[in-house]
C-alpha positions, -999 to 999 in steps of 0.1 A, spaced: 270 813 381 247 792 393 222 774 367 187 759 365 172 740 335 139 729 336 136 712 300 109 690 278 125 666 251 105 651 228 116 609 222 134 598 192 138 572 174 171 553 175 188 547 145 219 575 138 233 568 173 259 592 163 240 616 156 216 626 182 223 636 221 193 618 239 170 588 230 137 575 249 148 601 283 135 637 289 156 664 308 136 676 335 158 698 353 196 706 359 212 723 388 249 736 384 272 761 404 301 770 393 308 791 419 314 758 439 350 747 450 369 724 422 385 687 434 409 684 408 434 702 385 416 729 358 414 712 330 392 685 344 371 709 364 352 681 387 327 697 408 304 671 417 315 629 423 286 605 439 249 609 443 223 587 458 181 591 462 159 584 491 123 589 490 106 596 528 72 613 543 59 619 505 95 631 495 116 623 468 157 636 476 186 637 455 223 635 473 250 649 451 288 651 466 300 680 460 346 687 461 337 701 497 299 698 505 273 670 507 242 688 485 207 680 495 176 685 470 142 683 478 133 668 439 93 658 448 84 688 419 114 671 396 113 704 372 119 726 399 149 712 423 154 727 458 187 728 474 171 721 512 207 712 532 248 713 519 266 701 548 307 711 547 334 687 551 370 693 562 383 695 522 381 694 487 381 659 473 372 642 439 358 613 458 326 610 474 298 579 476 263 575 492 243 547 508 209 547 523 189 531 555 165 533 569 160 571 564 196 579 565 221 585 543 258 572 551 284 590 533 324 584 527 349 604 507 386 592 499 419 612 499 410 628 533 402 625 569 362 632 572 360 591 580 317 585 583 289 609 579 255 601 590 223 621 577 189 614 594 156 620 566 135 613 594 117 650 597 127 659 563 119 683 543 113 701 572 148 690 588 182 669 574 206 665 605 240 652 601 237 628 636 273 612 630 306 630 618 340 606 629 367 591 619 371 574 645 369 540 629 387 549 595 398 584 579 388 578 543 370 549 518 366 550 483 331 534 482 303 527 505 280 495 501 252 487 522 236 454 527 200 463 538 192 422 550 215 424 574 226 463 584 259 463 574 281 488 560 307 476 542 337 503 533 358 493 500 392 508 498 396 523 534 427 530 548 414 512 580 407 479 559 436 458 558 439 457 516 407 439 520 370 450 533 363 473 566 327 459 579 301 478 602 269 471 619 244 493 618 215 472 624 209 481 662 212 516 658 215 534 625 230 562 639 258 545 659 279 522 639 301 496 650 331 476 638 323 441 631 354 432 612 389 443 590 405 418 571 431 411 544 413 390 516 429 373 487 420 397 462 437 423 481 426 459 474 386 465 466 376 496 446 340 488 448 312 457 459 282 452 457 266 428 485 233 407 489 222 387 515 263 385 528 277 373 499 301 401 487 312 406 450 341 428 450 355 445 420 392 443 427 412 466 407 442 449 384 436 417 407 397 413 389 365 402 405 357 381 436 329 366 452 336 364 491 310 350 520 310 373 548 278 350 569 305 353 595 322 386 590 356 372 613 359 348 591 352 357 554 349 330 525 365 329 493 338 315 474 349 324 434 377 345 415 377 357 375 412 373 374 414 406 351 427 404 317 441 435 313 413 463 324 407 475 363 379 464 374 356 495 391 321 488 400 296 455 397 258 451 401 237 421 402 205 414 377 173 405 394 178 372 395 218 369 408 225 348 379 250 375 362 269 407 373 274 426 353 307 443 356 327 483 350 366 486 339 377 516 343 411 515 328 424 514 303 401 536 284 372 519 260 368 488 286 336 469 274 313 463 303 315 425 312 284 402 320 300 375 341 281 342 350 274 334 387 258 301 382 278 277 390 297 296 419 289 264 443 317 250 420 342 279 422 337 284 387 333 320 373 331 332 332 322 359 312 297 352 293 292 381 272 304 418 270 297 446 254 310 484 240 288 520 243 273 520 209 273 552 208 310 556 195 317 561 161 332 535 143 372 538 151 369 555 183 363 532 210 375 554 245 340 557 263 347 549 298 319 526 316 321 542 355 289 532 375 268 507 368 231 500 387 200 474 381 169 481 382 147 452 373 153 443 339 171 476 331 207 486 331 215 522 339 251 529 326 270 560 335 292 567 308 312 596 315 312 618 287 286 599 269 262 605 297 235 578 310 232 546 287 195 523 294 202 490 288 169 464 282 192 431 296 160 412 297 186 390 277 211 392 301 236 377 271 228 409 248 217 436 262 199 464 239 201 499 241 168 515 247 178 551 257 206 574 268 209 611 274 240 628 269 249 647 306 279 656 291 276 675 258 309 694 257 328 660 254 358 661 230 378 637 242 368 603 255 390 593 275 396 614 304 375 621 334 348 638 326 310 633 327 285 614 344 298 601 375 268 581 391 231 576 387 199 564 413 169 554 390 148 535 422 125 565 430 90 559 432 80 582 410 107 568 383 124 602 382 164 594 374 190 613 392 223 619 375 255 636 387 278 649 364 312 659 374 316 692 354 277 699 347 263 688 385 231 672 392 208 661 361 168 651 366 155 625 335 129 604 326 128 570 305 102 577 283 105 546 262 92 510 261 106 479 279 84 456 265 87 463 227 122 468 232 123 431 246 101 420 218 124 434 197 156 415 204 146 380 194 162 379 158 172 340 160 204 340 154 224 313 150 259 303 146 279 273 137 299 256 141 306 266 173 332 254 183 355 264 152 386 259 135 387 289 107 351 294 88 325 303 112 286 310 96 258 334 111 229 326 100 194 346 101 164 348 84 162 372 53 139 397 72 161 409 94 175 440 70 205 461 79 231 441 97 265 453 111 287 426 124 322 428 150 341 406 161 349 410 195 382 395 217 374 384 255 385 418 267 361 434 246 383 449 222 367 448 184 391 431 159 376 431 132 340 451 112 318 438 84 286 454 65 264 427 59 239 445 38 226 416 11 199 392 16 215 362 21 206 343 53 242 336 59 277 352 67 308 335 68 340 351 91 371 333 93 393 328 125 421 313 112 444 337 119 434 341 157 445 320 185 422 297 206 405 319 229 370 329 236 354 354 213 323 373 209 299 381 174 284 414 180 254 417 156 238 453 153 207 460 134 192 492 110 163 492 143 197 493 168 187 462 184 213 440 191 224 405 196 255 391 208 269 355 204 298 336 219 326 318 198 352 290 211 381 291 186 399 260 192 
């Protein structure tokens, strides 16, 4: 049955995370078929993996991968999606990722043999050609990442790559790529990158995060590692300014999603600097899964499986607020298997947000709320000290900021400990004593669901 939802939501206020299914973002439309073939075993039901936007001749088109097809939608009339191409490949798989240039669309999918696709937009709507179909160069790749500075396509987790990174050139001819370079690198397997200006930073699995120079693609550059401590890392994405990435982990289940510092990378030195849990679990269940991460100026757009697509305000990079989310996923149960929103494009020109769910296919939203107040709003002055500390740390605020909910946070992002602080004192004490010298993090949540997030040295 195939099913089409063209829906106006009203915004709400945040306060009752728990409680509501969508904050600050309107439903537009929804396209599902579940007559389309399945990927993976029936209990998981996945459908539908990557998608990916493009805008071209006064068009706006969503790009959803489908277990056997690539799905085209002409979305310029975001209330009514058209499904204008599918194009079949040779199987059913779970994985399938998108990149765009210059009006085309480059596609990979892993676990099979369908190697590149190539899709020219340049006559679209009227026609969508697949110019390139070969796997001549490598059978499969998890990801795709596209630098656009330099036309390059750079494959992450291809069976061609050598446990490292399998890089093309499409800068000559979009349509024709060609193999610039496959080499091992030090942090051996990558799941995912994201690259600007040829400086790649690769989300490495168990192995963690690295920052590689490819300015000369025979003969990449180690630049910066962050080894993993304990979660797998998935995808990365840059703010505006390349002074923080902010980072996925996959596994295990409940991973906080990691802002890591990139300033001093000159002097090989990588940290994170803050991290941070989906506030919309309730307290005690902590197994969201952070999947797919994107920037788009000084917003974060979070796909969060079963909890859907998460808006972040990271205008304060260090704590990032939550300033809207809408569930994709409503029939979650379970929060911790693979299910929900896969991926999300939120660069359209019309600032329609494309979201692909695995179970519940493609999803058409709008932010509807403020960035500015919402940036206003996260300026409590906060203070803590000492810092660092022995065993008694203080918080300190000023008495009109009502409604405070405090955890303490380990380097991986698990919460150890929760406090109410409900009075009006200006201060809260939390000891540490017990805890061994490590980096920590003070989460500090308010009755307006701002948020502000602090970082502790125990020595």
């Amino acid at each position: 049955m195939r099913i089409f939802l063209a829906i106006f939501l009203n915004s709400i206020c945040l306060f009752n995370l728990q409680a509501q299914d969508s904050l600050n973002m309107t439903l537009l439309a929804r396209w599902d078929d579940d007559s389309l073939p399945i990927a993976s075993p029936n209990n998981l039901r996945v459908q539908y993996s990557g998608c990916w936007g493009l805008a071209v001749n006064e068009h706006e088109f969503a790009i959803l991968g489908g277990a056997r097809d690539i799905l085209v939608f002409d979305i310029t009339l975001p209330t009514k999606p058209e499904l204008v191409a599918k194009f079949e490949g040779q199987t059913n798989t779970v994985w399938r990722e998108f990149k765009s240039y210059k009006n085309r669309v480059y596609g990979v999918s892993d676990a099979t043999t369908e190697g590149l696709m190539i899709f020219d937009f340049n006559n679209a709507p009227d026609t969508i050609i697949r110019t390139y179909y070969s796997n001549t160069l490598f059978n499969s790749a998890h990801t795709i990442t596209l630098d656009t500075s330099s036309g390059r396509i750079y494959l992450n987790g291809s069976d061609a790559a050598n446990n490292g990174l399998l890089v093309l050139d499409i800068s000559q001819d979009p349509d024709k790529p060609k193999l610039l370079a496959s080499y091992g690198l030090p942090g051996g397997y990558i799941h995912d990158s994201y690259v600007r200006n040829d400086t790649v930073y690769a989300s490495s699995g168990y192995t963690g995060f690295y920052v590689y120079d490819y300015t000369d693609p025979g003969n990449p550059k180690t630049l910066a590692s962050l080894p993993a401590t304990g979660g797998y890392h998935h995808n990365n994405w840059l703010s505006q300014d390349g002074h923080y990435a902010f980072a996925t982990e996959e596994i295990p289940s409940g991973r906080p999603i990691l802002v890591i510092d990139l300033q001093d990378i000159e002097n090989a030195n990588l940290e994170v600097a803050a991290s941070f849990i989906d506030p919309l679990m309730t307290a005690g269940q902590y197994n969201a899964i952070p999947h797919n991460v994107y920037v788009k100026d000084n917003l974060l757009f979070d796909s969060q499986y079963e909890d859907g697509l998460l808006i972040y305000d990271i205008s304060n990079p260090l704590s990032p607020n939550l300033i809207g989310y809408y569930d994709t996923h409503p029939q979650n149960t379970q929060y911790n298997t693979y299910r929900g929103c896969w991926g999300n494009y939120p660069w359209l020109p019309s600032g329609t947000i494309i979201a692909g769910d695995m179970q519940n296919g493609l999803q058409l939203l709008k932010f509807t709320g403020s960035t500015n107040a919402a940036s206003a709003s996260t300026n409590h002055d906060v203070h803590i000290y000492p810092n660092p500390v022995d065993d008694l740390l203080t918080i300190s605020l000023p008495k009109t900021n009502q409604g405070r909910y405090i955890r303490l946070l380990n380097l991986s992002g698990h919460i150890l400990s929760e406090y109410t602080w409900s009075t009006t004192d200006e201060t809260y004490k939390v000891r540490l004593h017990d805890l061994p010298a490590s980096i920590y993090f003070i989460e500090i949540r308010f009755a307006s669901g701002d948020m502000a997030i602090k970082k502790v040295l125990k020595k």
